[in-house]
C-alpha positions as YAML, in Angstrom:
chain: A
units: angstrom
residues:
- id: 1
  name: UNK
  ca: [0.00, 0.00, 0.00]
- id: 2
  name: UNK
  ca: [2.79, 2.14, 1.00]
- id: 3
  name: UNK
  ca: [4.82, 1.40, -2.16]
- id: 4
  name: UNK
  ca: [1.54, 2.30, -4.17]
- id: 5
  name: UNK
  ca: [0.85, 5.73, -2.33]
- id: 6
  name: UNK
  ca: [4.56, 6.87, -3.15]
- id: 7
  name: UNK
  ca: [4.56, 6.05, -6.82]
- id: 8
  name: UNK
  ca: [1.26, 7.77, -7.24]
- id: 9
  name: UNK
  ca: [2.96, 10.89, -5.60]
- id: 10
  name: UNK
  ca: [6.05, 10.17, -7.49]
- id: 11
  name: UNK
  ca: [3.69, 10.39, -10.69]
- id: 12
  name: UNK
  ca: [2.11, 13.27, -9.56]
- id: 13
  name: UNK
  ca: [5.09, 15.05, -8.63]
- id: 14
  name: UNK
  ca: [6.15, 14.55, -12.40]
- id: 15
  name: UNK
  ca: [3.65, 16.38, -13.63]
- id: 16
  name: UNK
  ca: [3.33, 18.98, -12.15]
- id: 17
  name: UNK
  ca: [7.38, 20.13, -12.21]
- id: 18
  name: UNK
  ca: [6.47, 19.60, -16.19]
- id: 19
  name: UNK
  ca: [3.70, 21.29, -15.96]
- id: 20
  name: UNK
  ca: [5.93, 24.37, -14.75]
- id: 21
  name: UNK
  ca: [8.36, 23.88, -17.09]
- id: 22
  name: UNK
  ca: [5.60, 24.37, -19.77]
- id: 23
  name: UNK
  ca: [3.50, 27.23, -18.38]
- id: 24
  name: UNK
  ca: [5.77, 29.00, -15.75]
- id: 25
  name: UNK
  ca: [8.47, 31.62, -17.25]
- id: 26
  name: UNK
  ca: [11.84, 31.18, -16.91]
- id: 27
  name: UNK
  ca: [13.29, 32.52, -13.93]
- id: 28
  name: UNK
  ca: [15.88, 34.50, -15.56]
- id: 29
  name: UNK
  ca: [13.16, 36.07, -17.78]
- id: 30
  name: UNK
  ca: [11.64, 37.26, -14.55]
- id: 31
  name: UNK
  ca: [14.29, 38.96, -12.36]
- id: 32
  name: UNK
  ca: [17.00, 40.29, -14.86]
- id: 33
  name: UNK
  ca: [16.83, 43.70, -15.62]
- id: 34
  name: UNK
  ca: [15.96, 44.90, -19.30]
- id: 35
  name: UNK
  ca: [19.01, 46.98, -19.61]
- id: 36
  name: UNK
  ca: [22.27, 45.39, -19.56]
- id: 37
  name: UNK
  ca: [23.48, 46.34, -15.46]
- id: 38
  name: UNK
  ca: [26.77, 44.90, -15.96]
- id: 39
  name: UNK
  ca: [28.78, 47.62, -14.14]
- id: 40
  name: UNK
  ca: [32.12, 49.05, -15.63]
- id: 41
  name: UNK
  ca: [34.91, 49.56, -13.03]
- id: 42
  name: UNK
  ca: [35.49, 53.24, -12.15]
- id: 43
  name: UNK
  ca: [38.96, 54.25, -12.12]
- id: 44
  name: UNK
  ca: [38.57, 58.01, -12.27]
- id: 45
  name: UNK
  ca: [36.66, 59.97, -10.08]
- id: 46
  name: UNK
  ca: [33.23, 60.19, -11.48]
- id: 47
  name: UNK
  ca: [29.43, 60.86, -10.74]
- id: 48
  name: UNK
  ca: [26.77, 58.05, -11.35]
- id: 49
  name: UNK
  ca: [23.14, 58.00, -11.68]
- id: 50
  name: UNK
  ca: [21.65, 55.32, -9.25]
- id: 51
  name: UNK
  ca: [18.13, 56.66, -9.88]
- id: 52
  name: UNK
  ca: [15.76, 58.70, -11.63]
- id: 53
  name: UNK
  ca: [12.27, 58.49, -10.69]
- id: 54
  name: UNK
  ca: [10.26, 60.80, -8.30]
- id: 55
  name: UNK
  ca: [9.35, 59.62, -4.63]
- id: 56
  name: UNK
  ca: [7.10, 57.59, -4.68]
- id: 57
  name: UNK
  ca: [8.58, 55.53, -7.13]
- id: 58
  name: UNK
  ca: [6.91, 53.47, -10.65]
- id: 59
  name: UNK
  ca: [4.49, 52.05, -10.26]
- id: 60
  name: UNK
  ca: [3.21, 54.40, -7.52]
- id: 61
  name: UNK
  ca: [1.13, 53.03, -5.11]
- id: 62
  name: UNK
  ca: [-2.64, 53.89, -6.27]
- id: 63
  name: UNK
  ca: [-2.13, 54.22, -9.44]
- id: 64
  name: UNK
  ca: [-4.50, 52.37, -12.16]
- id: 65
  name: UNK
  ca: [-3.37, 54.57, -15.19]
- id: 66
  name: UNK
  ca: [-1.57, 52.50, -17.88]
- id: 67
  name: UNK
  ca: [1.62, 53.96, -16.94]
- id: 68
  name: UNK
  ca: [1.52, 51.83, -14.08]
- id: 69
  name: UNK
  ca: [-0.52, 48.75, -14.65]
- id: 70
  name: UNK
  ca: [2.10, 46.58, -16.60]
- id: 71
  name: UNK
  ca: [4.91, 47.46, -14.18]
- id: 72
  name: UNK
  ca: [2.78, 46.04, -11.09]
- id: 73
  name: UNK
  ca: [3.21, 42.33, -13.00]
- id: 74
  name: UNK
  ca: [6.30, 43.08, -15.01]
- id: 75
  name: UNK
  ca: [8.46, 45.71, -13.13]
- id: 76
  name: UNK
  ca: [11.37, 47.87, -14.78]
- id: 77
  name: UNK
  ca: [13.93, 47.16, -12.50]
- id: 78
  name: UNK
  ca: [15.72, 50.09, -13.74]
- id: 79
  name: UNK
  ca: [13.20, 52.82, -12.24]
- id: 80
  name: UNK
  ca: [14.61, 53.86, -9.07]
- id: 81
  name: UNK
  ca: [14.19, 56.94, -6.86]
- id: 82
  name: UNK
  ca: [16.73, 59.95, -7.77]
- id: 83
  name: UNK
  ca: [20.39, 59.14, -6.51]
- id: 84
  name: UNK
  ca: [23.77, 59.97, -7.05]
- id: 85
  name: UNK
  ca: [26.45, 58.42, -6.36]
- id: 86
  name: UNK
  ca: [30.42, 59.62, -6.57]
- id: 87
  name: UNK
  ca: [33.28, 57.47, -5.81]
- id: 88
  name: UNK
  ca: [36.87, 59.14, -5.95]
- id: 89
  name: UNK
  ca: [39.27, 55.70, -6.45]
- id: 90
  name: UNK
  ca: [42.27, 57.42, -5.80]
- id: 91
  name: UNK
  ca: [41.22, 57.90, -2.05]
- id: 92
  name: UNK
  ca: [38.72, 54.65, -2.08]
- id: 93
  name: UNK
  ca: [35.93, 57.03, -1.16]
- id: 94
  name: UNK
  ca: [32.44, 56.62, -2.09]
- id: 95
  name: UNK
  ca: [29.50, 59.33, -1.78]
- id: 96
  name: UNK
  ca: [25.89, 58.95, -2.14]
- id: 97
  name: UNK
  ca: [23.36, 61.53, -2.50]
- id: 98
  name: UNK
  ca: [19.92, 61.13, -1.22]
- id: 99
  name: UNK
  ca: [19.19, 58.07, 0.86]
- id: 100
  name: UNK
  ca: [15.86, 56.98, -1.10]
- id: 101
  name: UNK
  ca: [13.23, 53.75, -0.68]
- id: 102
  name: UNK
  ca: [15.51, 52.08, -2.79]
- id: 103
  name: UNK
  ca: [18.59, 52.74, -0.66]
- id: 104
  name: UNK
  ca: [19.51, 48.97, -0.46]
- id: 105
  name: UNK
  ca: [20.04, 48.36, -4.26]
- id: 106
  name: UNK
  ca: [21.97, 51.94, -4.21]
- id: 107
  name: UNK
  ca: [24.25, 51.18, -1.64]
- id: 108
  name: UNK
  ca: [25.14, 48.04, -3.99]
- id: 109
  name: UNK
  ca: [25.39, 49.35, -7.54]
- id: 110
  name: UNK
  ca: [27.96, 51.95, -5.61]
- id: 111
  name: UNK
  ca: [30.34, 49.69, -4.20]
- id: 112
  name: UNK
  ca: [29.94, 47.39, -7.42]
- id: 113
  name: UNK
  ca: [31.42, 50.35, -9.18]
- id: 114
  name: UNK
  ca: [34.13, 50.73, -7.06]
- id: 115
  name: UNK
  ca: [37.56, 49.19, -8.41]
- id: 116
  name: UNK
  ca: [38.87, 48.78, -4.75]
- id: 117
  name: UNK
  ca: [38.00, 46.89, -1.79]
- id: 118
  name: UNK
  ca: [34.90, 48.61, 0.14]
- id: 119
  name: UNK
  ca: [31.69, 47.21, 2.08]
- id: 120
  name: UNK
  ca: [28.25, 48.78, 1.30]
- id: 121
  name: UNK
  ca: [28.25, 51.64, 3.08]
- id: 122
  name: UNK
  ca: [28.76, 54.96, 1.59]
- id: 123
  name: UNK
  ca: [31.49, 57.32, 3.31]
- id: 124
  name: UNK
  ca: [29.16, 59.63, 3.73]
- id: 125
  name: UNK
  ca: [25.36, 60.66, 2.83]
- id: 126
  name: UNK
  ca: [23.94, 64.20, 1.38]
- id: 127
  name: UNK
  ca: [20.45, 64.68, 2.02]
- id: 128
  name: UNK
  ca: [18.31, 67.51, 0.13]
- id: 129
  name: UNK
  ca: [15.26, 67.13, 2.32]
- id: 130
  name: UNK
  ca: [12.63, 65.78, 4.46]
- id: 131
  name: UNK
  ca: [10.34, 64.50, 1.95]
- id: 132
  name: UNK
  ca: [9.95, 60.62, 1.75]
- id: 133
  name: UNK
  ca: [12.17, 59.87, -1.37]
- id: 134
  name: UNK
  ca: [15.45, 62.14, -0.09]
- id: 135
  name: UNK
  ca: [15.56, 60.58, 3.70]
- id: 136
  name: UNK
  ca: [13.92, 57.44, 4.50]
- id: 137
  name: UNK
  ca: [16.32, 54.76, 3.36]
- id: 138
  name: UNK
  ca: [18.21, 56.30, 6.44]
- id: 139
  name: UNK
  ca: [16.14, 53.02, 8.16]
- id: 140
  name: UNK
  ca: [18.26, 50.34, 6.61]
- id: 141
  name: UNK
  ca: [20.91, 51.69, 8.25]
- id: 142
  name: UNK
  ca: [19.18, 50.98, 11.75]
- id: 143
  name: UNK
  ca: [19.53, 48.02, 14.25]
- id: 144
  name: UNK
  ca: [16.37, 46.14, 12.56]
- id: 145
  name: UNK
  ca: [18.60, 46.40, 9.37]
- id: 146
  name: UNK
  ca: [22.33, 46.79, 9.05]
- id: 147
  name: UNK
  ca: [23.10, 48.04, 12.62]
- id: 148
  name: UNK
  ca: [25.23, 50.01, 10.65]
- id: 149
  name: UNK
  ca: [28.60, 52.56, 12.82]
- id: 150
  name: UNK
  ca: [28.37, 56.19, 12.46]
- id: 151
  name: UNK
  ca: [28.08, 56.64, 8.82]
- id: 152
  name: UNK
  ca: [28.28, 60.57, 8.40]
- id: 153
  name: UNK
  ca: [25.14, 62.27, 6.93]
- id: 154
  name: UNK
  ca: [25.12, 65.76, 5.62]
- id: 155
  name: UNK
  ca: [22.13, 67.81, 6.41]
- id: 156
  name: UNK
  ca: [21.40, 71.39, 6.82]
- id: 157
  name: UNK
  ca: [20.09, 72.57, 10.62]
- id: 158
  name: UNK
  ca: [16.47, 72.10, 10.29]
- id: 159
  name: UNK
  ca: [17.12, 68.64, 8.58]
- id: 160
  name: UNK
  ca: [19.00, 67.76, 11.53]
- id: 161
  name: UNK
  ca: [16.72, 68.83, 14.17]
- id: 162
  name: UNK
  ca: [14.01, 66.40, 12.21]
- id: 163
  name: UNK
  ca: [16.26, 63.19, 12.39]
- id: 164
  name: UNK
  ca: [17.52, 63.49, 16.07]
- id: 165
  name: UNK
  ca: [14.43, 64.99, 17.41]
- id: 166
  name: UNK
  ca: [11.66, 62.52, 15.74]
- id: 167
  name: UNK
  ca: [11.42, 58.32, 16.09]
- id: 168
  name: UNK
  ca: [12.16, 56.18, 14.23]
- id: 169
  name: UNK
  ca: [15.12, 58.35, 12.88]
- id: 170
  name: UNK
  ca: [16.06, 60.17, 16.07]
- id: 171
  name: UNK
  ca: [17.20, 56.54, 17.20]
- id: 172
  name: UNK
  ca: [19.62, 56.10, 14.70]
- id: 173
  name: UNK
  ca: [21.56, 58.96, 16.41]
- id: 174
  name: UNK
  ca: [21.26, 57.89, 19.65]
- id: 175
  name: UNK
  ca: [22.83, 54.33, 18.42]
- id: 176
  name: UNK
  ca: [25.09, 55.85, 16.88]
- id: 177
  name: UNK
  ca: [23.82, 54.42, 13.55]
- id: 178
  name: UNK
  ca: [24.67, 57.83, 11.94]
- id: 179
  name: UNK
  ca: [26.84, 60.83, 12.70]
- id: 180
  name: UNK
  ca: [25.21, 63.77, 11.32]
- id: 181
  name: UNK
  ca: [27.25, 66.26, 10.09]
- id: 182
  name: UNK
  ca: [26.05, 69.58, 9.92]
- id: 183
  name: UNK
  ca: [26.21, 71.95, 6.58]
- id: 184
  name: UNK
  ca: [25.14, 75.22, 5.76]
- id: 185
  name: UNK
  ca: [23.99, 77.18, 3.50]
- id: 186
  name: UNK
  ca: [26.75, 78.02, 0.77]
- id: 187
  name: UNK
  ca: [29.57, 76.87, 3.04]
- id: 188
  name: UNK
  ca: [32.27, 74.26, 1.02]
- id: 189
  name: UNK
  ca: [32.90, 70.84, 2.18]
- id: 190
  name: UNK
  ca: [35.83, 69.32, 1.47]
- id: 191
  name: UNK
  ca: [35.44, 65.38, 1.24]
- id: 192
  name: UNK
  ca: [39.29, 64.39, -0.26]
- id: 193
  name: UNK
  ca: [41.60, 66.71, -2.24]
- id: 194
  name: UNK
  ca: [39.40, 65.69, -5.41]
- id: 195
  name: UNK
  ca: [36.33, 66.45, -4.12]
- id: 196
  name: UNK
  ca: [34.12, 69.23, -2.61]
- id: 197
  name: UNK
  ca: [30.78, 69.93, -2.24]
- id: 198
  name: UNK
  ca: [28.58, 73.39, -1.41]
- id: 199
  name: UNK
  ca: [24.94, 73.11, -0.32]
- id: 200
  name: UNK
  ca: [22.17, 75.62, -1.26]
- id: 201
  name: UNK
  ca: [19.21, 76.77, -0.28]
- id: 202
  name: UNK
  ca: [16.09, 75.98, -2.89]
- id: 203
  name: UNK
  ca: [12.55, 77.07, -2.69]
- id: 204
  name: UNK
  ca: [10.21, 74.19, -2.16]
- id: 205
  name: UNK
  ca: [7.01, 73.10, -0.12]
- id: 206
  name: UNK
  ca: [10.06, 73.04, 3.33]
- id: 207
  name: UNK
  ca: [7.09, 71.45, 5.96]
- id: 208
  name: UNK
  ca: [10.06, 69.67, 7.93]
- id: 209
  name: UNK
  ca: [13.55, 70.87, 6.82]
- id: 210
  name: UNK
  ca: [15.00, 72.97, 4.30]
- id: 211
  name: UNK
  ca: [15.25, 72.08, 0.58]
- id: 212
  name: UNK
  ca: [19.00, 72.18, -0.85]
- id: 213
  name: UNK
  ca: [20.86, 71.42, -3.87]
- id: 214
  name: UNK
  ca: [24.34, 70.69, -4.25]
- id: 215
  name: UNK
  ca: [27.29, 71.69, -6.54]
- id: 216
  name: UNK
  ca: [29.50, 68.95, -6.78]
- id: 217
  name: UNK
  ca: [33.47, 69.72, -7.71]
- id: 218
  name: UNK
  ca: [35.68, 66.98, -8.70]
- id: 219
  name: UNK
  ca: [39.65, 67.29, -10.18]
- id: 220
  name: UNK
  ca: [38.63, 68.71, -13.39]
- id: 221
  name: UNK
  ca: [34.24, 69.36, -13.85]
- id: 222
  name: UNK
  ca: [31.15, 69.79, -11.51]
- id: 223
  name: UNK
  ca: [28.28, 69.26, -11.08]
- id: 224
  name: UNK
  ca: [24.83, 70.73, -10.45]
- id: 225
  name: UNK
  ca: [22.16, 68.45, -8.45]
- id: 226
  name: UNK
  ca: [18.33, 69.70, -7.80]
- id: 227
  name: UNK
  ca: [16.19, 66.71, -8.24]
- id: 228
  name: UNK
  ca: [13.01, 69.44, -6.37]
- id: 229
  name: UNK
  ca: [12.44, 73.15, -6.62]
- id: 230
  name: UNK
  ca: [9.03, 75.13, -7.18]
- id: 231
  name: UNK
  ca: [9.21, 77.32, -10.33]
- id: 232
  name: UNK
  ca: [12.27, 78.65, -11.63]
- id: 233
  name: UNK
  ca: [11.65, 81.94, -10.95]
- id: 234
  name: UNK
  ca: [11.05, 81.48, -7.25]
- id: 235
  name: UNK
  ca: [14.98, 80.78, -6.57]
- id: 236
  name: UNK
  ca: [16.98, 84.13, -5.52]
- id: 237
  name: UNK
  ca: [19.86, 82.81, -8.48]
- id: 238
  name: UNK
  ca: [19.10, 83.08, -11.58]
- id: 239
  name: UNK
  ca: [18.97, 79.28, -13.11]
- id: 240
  name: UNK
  ca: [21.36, 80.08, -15.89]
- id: 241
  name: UNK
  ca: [24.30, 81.60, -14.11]
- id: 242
  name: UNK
  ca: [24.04, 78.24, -12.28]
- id: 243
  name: UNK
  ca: [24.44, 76.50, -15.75]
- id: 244
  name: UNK
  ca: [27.17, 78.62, -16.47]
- id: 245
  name: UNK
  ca: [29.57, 77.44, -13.71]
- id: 246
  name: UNK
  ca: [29.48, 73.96, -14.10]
- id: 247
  name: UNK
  ca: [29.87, 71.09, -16.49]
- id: 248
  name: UNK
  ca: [26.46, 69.05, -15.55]
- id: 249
  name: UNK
  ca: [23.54, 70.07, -14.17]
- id: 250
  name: UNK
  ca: [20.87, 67.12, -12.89]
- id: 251
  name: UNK
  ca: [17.48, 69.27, -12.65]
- id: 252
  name: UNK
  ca: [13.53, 69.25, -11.68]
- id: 253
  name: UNK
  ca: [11.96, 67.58, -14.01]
- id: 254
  name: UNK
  ca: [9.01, 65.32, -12.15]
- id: 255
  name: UNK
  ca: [6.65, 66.63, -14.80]
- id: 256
  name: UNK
  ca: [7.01, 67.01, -19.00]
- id: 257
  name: UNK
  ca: [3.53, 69.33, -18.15]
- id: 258
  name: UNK
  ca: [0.10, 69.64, -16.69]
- id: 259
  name: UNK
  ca: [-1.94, 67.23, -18.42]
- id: 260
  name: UNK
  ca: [-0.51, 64.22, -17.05]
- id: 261
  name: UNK
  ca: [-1.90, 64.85, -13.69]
- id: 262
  name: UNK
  ca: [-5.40, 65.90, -14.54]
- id: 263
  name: UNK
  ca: [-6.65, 64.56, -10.96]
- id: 264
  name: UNK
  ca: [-4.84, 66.51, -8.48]
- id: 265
  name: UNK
  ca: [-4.29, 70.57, -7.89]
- id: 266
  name: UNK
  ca: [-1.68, 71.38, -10.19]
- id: 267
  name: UNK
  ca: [-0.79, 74.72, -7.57]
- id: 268
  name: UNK
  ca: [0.15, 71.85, -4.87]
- id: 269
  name: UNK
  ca: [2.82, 70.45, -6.60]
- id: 270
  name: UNK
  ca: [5.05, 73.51, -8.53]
- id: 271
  name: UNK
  ca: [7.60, 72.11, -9.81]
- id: 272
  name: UNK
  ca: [8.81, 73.73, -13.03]
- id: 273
  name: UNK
  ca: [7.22, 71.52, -15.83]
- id: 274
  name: UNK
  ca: [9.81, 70.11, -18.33]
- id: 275
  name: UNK
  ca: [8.30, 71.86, -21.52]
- id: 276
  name: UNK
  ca: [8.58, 75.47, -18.93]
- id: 277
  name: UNK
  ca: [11.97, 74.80, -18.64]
- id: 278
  name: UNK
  ca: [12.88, 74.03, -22.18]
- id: 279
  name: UNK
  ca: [11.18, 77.18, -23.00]
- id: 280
  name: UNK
  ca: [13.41, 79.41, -20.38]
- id: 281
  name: UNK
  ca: [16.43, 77.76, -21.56]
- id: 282
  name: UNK
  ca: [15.64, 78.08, -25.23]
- id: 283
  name: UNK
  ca: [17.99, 81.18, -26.27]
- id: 284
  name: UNK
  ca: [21.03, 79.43, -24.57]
- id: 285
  name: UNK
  ca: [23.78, 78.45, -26.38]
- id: 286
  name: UNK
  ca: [23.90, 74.72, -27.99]
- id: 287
  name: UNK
  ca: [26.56, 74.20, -24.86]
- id: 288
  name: UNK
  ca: [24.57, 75.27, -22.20]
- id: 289
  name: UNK
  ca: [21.62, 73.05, -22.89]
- id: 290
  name: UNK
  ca: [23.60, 70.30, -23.49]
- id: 291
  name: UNK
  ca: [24.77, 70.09, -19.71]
- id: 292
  name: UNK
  ca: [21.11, 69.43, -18.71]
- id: 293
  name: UNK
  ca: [19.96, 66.47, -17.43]
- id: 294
  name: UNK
  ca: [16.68, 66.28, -16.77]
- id: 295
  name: UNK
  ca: [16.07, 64.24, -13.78]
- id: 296
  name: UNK
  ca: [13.19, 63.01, -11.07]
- id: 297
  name: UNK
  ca: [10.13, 61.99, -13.08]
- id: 298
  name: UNK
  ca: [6.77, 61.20, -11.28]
- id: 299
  name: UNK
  ca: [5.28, 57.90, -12.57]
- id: 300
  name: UNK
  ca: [3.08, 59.89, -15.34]
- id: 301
  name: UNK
  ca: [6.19, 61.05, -16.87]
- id: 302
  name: UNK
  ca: [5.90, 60.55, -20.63]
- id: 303
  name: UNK
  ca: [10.12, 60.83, -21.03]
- id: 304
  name: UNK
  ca: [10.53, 57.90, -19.08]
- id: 305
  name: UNK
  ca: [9.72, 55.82, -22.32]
- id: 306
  name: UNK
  ca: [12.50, 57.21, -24.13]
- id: 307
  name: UNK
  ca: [10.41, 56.04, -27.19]
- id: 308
  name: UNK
  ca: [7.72, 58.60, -26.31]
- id: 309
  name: UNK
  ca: [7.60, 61.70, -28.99]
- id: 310
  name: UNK
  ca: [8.09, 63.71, -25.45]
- id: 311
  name: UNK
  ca: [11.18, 62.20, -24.57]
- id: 312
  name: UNK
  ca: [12.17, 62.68, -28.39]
- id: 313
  name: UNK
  ca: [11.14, 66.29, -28.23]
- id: 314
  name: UNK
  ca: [13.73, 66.74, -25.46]
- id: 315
  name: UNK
  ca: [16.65, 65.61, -27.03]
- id: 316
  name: UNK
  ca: [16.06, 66.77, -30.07]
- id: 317
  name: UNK
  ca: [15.76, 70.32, -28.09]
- id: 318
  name: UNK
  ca: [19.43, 69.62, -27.62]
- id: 319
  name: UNK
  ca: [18.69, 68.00, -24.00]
- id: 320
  name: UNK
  ca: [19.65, 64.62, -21.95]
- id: 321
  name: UNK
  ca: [17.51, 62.78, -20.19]
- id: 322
  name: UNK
  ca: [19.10, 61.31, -17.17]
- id: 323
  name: UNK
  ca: [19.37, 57.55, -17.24]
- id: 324
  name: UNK
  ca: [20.36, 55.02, -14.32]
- id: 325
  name: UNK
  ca: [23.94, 53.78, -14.70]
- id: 326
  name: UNK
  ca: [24.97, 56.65, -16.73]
- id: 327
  name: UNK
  ca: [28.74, 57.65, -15.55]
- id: 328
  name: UNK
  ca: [30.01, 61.50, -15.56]
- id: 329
  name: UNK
  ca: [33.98, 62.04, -15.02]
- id: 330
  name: UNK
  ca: [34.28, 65.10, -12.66]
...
């Protein structure tokens, strides 16, 4: 009887793996990335784009637009919140900027671009603001998570007042998780002898910290970073003397314009539209526009299909569109 019950479970074991064979996709098909992630080697100190995508992230939670619906079944695992990351070799140094939702693959794709030894913590943080895809991946470095030893993070006074005087983050100071370090407004910080960065002040919707962008100055080029800013002509600087002093500029661009988000108050959310800041920048020189990278798309984004006749528009506008992986020497 035994011998009976286990060949009848042997048989029907059978089937069903074949079954799965026939029916189920291969695994591979199902976890690899569509574009190629094989990561080159950095060797020179250089900026990399670790993510693109607005806050909440694509597909954002909610959504039942078709921009969305495909990715909840088939994601892209290429759309990640807006990050930068810079590693100087010559000093085995590693940056990151922003520490986003998808802080864990981040911290990875960084050290997997280093060339020398390092673990998978970044030498030090830069956080814009308190809004939930600048700060929050702060938690992974936690006792729940990687328990991790005084990692430095850079953050303007009112940003640091939020993390040390609010739970859950407030306990990663007292662990000594992280060791804020405070920056101001304007004020250089010098990271190695190849790098520095300067912090400024942005206008933006500031409910728990200040909003800042960064200018980031490597051997020989910089760098401009604002992934969120209300309109253009809120800011005290004039946007292009801004372009003017550096080599790349990572910008604002979590809309292409206001149609996309027909169901919410377009006055809640001003950021400057991509199509309002093509048409400011239009009289530049060729050279000036083509150190913009338009970065930090909401979900409804139309560029992030670089297919799209938006995204199209853009570049033949003499624009980039910001793409993970993409590597800038600085």
């Amino acid at each position: 009887m035994k011998r009976k019950f286990f060949t009848v479970l042997l048989i029907s074991l059978c089937i069903a793996l074949i079954g799965c064979s026939e029916e189920a996709p291969p695994q591979e098909d199902i976890l690899v990335p569509k574009k190629d992630l094989t990561l080159k080697k950095i060797t020179e100190t250089s900026l990399i784009v670790l993510g693109t995508i607005q806050d909440a992230g694509s597909p954002q939670i909610g959504c039942t637009k078709a921009c969305c619906k495909h990715l909840f079944t088939t994601p892209d695992y290429n759309r990640k919140v807006v990050s930068l990351g810079v590693i100087d070799p010559e000093n085995k140094k590693k940056y990151l900027f922003e520490a986003t939702p998808d802080f864990v693959a981040q911290t990875n794709m960084l050290s997997n671009y280093c060339d020398f030894e390092t673990n998978e913590t970044p030498d030090g943080i830069f956080l814009t603001h308190a809004h939930i895809g600048h700060y929050t991946g702060l938690m992974y470095l936690g006792k729940e998570a990687m328990n991790a030893d005084s990692i430095p993070v850079y953050a303007m006074p009112k940003m640091q007042d939020f993390l040390t005087e609010n739970g859950p983050w407030s306990q990663l100071v007292t662990n000594k998780n992280i060791a804020i370090q405070k920056i101001e407004h304007q004020k250089e910080v010098i990271l190695t002898e190849h790098l520095k960065v300067i912090s400024f002040t942005v206008p933006h919707r500031d409910e728990y910290s200040e909003t800042v962008g960064y200018s980031i100055t490597g051997p020989n080029k910089s760098a401009l970073f604002i992934p969120d800013i209300d309109k253009w002509e809120k800011w005290y600087i004039d946007i292009s003397d801004a372009l003017s002093a550096v080599d790349y500029a990572f910008i604002d661009a979590t809309f292409y314009d206001g149609e996309e988000i027909n169901n919410r108050d377009i006055s809640e959310i001003p950021h400057p539209f991509i199509i309002e800041s093509m048409d400011k920048f239009k009289d530049l020189p060729a050279s000036e526009k083509n150190k913009i990278y338009f970065i930090h798309f909401n979900h409804t984004n139309p560029v992030i299909d670089m297919e799209s006749k938006q995204a199209k528009q853009v570049i033949e506008n003499g624009y980039h569109i910001a793409q993970i992986n993409d590597i800038f020497k600085l």
